[in-house]
Each structure stands twice: as structure tokens, then as C-alpha cells.
N, C-alpha and C positions, 0 to 999 in steps of 0.2 A: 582232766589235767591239761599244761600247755604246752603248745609245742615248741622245742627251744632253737634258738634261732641258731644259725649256724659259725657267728662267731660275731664281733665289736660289740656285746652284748652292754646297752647303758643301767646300770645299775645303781638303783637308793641304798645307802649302807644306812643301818642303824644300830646305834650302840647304845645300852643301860647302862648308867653311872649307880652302883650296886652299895656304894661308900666303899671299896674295898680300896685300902691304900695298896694293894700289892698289884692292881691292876692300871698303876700308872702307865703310858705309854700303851696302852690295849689297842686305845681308838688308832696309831701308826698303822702298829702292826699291823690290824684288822684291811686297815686302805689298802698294804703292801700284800697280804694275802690275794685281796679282790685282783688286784693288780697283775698277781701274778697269775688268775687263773683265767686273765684275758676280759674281766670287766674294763667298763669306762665309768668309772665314780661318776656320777654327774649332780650328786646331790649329799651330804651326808645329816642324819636327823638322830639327835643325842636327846637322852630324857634321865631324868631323873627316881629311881622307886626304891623302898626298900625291901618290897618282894615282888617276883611277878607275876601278872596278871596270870588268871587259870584260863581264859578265854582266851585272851589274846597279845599276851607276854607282858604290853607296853601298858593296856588301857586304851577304853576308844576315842578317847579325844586323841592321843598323840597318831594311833591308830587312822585315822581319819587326815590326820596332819601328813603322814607319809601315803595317804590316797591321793592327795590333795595335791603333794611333788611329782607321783607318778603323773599324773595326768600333764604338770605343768614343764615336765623334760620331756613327756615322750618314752618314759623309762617302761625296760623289757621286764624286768626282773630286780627283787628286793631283796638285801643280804642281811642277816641277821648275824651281829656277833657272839653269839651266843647258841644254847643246844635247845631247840623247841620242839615240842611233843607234835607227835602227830596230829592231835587235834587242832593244836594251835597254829600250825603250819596249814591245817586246811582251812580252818575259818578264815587266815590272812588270807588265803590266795581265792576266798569266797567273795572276801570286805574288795582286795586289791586288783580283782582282775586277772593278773598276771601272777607269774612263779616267784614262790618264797624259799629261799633258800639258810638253811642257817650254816653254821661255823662247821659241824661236823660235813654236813653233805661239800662245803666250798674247796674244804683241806681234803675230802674224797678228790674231789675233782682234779684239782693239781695234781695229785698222787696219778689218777688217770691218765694225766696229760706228759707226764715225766717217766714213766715206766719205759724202761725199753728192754729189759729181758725176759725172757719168759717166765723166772718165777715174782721178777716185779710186778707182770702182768697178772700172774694169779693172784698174787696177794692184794694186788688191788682191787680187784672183782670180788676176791670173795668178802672187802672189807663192805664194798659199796652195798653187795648182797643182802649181808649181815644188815647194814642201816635200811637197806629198803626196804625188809620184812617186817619191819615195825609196822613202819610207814601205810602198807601194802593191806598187813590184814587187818591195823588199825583203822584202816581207811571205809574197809569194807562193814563196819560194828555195827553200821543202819542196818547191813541183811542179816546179821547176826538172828536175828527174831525168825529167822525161816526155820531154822533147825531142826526144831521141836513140833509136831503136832501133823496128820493124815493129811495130807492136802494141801498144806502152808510149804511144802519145797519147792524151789522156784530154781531160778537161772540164777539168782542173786546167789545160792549158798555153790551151786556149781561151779561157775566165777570164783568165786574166792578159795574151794577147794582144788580149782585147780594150781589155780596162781600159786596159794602153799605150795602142796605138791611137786612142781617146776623148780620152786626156791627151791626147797629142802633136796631134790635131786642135785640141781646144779650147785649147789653150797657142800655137797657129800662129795663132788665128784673132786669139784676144785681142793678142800680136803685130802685126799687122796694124792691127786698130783703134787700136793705143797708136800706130804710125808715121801713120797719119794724125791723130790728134789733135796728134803732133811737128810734123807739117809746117805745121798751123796755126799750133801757138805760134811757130818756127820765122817765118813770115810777120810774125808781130806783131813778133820782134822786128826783124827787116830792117827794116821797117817804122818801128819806134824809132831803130836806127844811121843811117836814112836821115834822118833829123828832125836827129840828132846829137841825142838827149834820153838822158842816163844812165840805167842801172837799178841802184836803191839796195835790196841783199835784206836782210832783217832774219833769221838764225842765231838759234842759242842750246839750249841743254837742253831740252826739253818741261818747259814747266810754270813757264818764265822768266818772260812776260809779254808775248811777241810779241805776241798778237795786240789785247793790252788796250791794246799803245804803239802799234798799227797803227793800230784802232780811233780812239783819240785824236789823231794826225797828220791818219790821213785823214776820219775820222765813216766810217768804212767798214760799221760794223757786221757785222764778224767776228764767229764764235762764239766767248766768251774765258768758259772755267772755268776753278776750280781744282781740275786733274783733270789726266792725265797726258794726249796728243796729243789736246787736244779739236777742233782742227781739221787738217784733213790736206790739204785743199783749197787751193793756193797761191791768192790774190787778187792783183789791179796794181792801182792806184791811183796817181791824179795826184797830186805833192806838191809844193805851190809854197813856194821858197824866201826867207827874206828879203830876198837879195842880186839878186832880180826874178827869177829863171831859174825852171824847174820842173826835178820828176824823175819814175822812175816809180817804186815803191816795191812790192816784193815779199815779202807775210807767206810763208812756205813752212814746212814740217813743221818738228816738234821732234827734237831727237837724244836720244838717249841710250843708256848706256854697252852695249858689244855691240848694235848693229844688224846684224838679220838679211842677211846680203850678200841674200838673196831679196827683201828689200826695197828695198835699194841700186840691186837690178838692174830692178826692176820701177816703181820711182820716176825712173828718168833722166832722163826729159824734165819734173820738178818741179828735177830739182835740176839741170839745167842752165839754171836759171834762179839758182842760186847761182853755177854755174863760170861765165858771160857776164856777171856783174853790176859796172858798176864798182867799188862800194863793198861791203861786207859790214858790218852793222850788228849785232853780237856782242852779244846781250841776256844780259846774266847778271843772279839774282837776288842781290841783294847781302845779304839777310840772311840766307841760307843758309850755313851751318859748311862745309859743304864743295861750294861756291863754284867755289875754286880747281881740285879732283880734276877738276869738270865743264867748268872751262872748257877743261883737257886733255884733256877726252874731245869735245867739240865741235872742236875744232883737228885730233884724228884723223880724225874723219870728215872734214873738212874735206878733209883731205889726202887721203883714200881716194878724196875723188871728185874729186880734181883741183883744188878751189880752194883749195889751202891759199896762194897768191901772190898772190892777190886783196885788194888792199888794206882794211884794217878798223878799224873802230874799237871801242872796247867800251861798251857801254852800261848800266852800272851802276844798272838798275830797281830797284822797292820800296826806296828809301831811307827812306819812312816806316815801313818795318816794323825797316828799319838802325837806324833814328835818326841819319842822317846827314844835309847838309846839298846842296842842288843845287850843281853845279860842274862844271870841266872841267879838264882837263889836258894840254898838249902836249909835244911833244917840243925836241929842242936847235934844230930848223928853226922853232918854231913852229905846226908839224903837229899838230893835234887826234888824241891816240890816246884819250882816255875823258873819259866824259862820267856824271855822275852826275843819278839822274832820279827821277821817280816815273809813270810810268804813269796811278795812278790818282787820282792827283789834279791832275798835270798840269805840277808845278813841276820847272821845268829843262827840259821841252820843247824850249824855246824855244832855251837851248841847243845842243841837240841841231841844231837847224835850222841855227843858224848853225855849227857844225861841220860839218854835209853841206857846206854849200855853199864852204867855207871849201876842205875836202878834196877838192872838185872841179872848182873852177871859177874856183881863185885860183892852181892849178900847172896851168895846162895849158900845152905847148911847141909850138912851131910850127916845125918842123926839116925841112932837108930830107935826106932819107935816101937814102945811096947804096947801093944791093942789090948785090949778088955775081948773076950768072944762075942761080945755084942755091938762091936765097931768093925762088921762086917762090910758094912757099905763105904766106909773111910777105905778098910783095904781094898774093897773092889774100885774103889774111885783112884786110890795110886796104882793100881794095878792099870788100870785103863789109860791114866798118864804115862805111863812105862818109865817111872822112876824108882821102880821097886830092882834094888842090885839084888839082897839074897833076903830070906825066910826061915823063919825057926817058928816051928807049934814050943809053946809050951804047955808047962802039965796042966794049968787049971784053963787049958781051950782059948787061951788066945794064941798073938803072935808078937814075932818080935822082926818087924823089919828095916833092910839097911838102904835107907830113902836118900834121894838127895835132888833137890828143888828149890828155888827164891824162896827165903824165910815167909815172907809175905801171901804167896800163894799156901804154905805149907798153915800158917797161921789162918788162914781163911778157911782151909779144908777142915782144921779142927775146931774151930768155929762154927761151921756148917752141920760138925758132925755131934756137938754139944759136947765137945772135951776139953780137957783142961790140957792147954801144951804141957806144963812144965810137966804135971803127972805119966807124960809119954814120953818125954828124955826131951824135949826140945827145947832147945837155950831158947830164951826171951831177948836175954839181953847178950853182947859183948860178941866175939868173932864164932864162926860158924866151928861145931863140936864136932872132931874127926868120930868116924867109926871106928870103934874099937875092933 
């Protein structure tokens, strides 16, 4: 391996043009990554394939062609925009001299370098863990052949049983610590459902403007650059409404396009603070050209972790850099679905507020729900919301209770739970059904 330098590290970026139309804009972003993990570009080398290489991603001509640059910057290290195997990460850094880096291990690193509370700190260790056990004992598959046979164990299969070993302890431990940090948050919010106070998460692309519109909502004094995940740390904050009510309001990580599932996995208990939230507050940067690709790559993740049904709205920030003008926009209900803002100077805020409250707390239904006995987990799930008023068994072992929650959340839950609203008493359509 090589030893890495201690920081102005110059680095070759290279990027495959794969024909994918949806990977318009990659090569930016990719610069803007490097950028922000404290490279200096000094070179960047684009190729064209329709699949790639099993040896060496690009092929050894292009292959050869970014030896060719190292040599002629001076470069420490090579960035891959892309996810490459451990094999093909070793034969580069065989062909190239120096460290090969791809997409996963670069978005590690920033994550490293942004953590500042101690469960950002686990979660990023144990994401980095996770990628370097591939890495680690794929690395080792020359000693593989010692395993087997009287005589043939060496130091090679020792080595690499240890190194597992080490991983899998320190990946158990940090495990551990992240479930107790869960159980905490976990508390807090029982603790919210028990109040009946909503949690309103702010989404969006890294580099949207969450934490600059959080900042301004709450005076929270988040960290807000313009730099790609400059905070990774979810903050709550109280957020009081102007229709008298309050909420709690959750800045959480920035997405963007291809996140590492090792990070997906090792963030759970951040972002299940996006799949329990009632509202989703969709920060897209509105003078950005492509806007639209991102806010399809935000909806996938979205989806990937389960909140894609979580009701939302869009929040159309930097209008001053738009040149557009503050405003909002509903639907044929009169449902607030976008809101047009500016973060940094503050207009349309205000807006914004009166949509939270509009979307939360102007449909709520008050129904009373007849369960089937095998819609045990829907009632343990209102139960655990604490919007269960009263309870009646009836004869054929279900129940019958008197709920009252955002139609939308209530619609989700029977959704989840594979039922049919109307079959439970719950209006679809028109004003919210007293309990009888």
C-alpha cells in the first residue's frame, strides 16, 4: 500500500462516458466531490466504453494514458468516478505507482472529514470498515492457497485471519454503540408522538441550502457552506408556527446521485428520522440547470430508504440567484405542494411556514378504525404514535379505535399495513369524519 500524504493532495480524476443520458453533469459533480475532499485536480482524463474493463475498468491504453499524466504533474493519487473492485483498484495502483481511489472510498472520506458528533463519528467508521473489508480480504486471495493441506500454513493465512478478525470485532462494537445511540433517539421520539408534536425533515441534494433555510427558521446556527455535505450531523429544533401550533424540524444529510449503500447502511438511525417524519421539506436549488435530474436522484433515495410516501413539499431556495420572485403553489385540493424562497435573505420564509402548517394541521381526521385481528401491528403502530383516544374488542377479535392524525400519515400507515382505508372507516375524500 501507499502512504497518504498529509493534505494538498494532486490528484488525476477520471471519468467513463458509459452512454448513460441520465449521467449528464457527473463529470462537475465528480470535480466538486474531489474538491471538497481537499484534492487539487491537476489533470482530468475522460474515455469512452460500453462496459468496463475486468482488469482495469478503462482498458490499458487509456490506462497507460493516465500513467502517463501521473508522471507528467507529479500526481499523489488517482480518483475514479466510479465503484471499482478490489482487484481492479489493485492492479491500478500496481500499473500506477501510487493510490487509487474510487467514488465510494472519496464520498467515505468527506463523510470522515465532516463528522463532528460522536454518532457521525461511528457511523462513518463503521461505513469506511464495511468498504475496507472487501478491499482487505480481497486483497489477501494470493494467500488464500495456504489454507488447505499439512505444511502449506504460513504467516500469509495468519495475516489475513487476523485483519478479518480485528474488522469483524471493531464493526460488532461500533454496531453496538450506533444501537444504543438508536435507542436514545428512538426515546426522543416516543417522547414527540407522545406530545402529539409533528417532525418536519428538510431533504434535498447536498449543497441545496438546508442548512442555510434551517439556520433561518430556527437561528439554529448550523454549519452552512458552499461545499458539497458540509454538515452530516442531523440537528431538532422547535419550530413555531403561525397558526399557534409548533413542530420539530430536522436538518439531516445531503444526498447525492449514487450513494454508497455503506453509507445508507451505517446512517439508519439519521435517516430514520426522514422515514418517521410527518412532512418532508424537498430543498431544491432552483438556479441550478439541472435542478430537475437532482430532484429525481433525491426521490430515489428517498425510495431506497423507505420514505418515498411520506408526504412533501418542494421548496424552491436561492430564488435570488433564480431571479424569481417568492410564492407558492397548490394543488386541485388546495394542498401546498411548492413553495418558492430564498434562504439567504429570508423572503418567502414566511410562506413557507404558513404551508407547514396549512399541510399539517388543517387535514387532520378523526375516524374511527375497525381492525381485522390480524392488523395487529397497524394497532401497535397507533399505539406507539399515541393517537389511539379509546378501544373496543369486538366479537370476531378485532378492534375498533378512535384515532385522530394527518389524513396522509393515517393513509401511509394503512398503506404499509396492506389495507384498504375506506374498508376501516376512513374518508378518502372531503373534510375529516367526527367520531361518533
Amino acid at each position: 500500500m501507499f502512504e497518504r500524504p498529509g493534505g494538498g493532495e494532486r490528484a488525476i480524476l477520471v471519468h467513463v462516458d458509459f452512454g448513460d443520458p441520465e449521467q449528464f453533469g457527473a463529470l462537475e459533480e465528480f470535480s466538486d466531490l474531489a474538491v471538497s475532499a481537499g484534492a487539487d485536480p491537476v489533470a482530468v482524463v475522460t474515455a469512452r466504453r460500453s462496459t468496463p474493463d475486468a482488469r482495469l475498468y478503462v482498458g490499458s491504453g487509456k490506462a497507460q494514458e493516465v500513467a502517463d499524466r501521473i508522471v507528467d504533474h507529479s500526481a499523489d493519487l488517482v480518483i475514479f468516478n466510479h465503484e471499482l473492485s478490489p482487484s481492479q483498484e489493485r492492479n491500478l495502483e500496481r500499473l500506477f505507482k501510487c493510490r487509487v481511489l474510487d467514488r465510494t472510498g472519496l464520498i467515505l472520506d468527506i463523510f470522515a472529514q465532516r463528522a463532528r458528533s460522536h454518532e457521525g463519528k461511528l457511523q462513518v467508521e463503521l461505513a469506511q470498515l464495511r468498504h475496507l473489508s472487501t478491499r482487505l480480504v480481497r486483497g489477501w486471495t494470493h494467500l488464500e492457497r495456504q489454507k488447505g493441506g499439512i505444511g502449506l500454513r504460513g504467516p500469509g493465512e495468519t495475516q489475513l485471519e487476523t485483519d478479518r478478525r480485528l474488522l469483524a470485532v471493531r464493526m460488532r462494537q461500533l454496531r453496538q454503540q450506533l444501537d444504543q445511540v438508536e435507542r436514545r433517539r428512538e426515546q426522543g421520539r416516543r417522547s414527540r408522538r407522545k406530545a402529539e408534536v409533528p417532525t418536519v425533515a428538510l431533504v434535498g441534494y447536498t449543497n441545496a441550502g438546508k442548512s442555510t433555510l434551517f439556520n433561518r427558521l430556527t437561528e439554529a446556527g448550523v454549519v452552512a457552506a458552499d461545499q458539497l455535505f458540509a454538515t452530516l450531523d442531523p440537528t431538532l429544533r422547535r419550530l413555531d408556527l403561525p397558526q399557534g401550533e409548533h413542530v420539530v424540524l430536522a436538518d439531516t444529510v445531503g444526498f447525492v446521485r449514487d450513494l454508497p449503500h455503506d453509507l445508507v447502511a451505517a446512517f439508519r438511525s439519521t435517516l430514520q428520522e426522514t422515514r418517521d417524519a410527518d412532512l418532508l421539506l424537498h430543498v431544491i436549488d432552483a438556479s441550478d440547470p439541472r435542478r430537475h435530474e437532482k430532484i429525481g436522484q433525491v426521490n430515489a433515495v428517498l425510495d431506497e430508504i423507505g420514505a418515498a410516501e411520506v408526504a412533501q413539499i418542494e421548496v424552491w431556495n436561492k430564488i435570488d440567484l433564480a431571479g424569481l420572485t417568492p410564492g407558492s403553489e397548490a394543488d386541485g385540493e388546495g394542498q401546498p405542494l411548492r413553495v418558492r424562497l430564498s434562504a439567504h435573505d429570508g423572503r418567502g420564509c414566511d410562506m413557507l411556514l404558513e404551508a407547514i402548517g396549512q399541510r399539517l394541521f388543517v387535514d387532520i381526521v378523526a375516524v374511527r378504525l375497525c381492525l381485522p385481528p390480524e392488523a395487529g401491528r397497524l394497532r401497535a403502530r397507533l399505539y406507539q404514535l399515541g393517537v389511539v383516544g379509546r378501544e373496543v374488542a369486538t366479537e370476531a377479535g378485532g378492534y375498533e379505535l378512535d384515532v385522530r392524525l394527518p389524513r396522509t400519515r393515517l393513509l401511509r400507515l394503512c398503506a404499509e399495513a396492506g389495507l384498504d382505508p375506506v374498508a376501516l372507516g376512513l374518508p378518502c375524500e372531503g373534510p375529516a369524519a367526527p367520531i361518533q
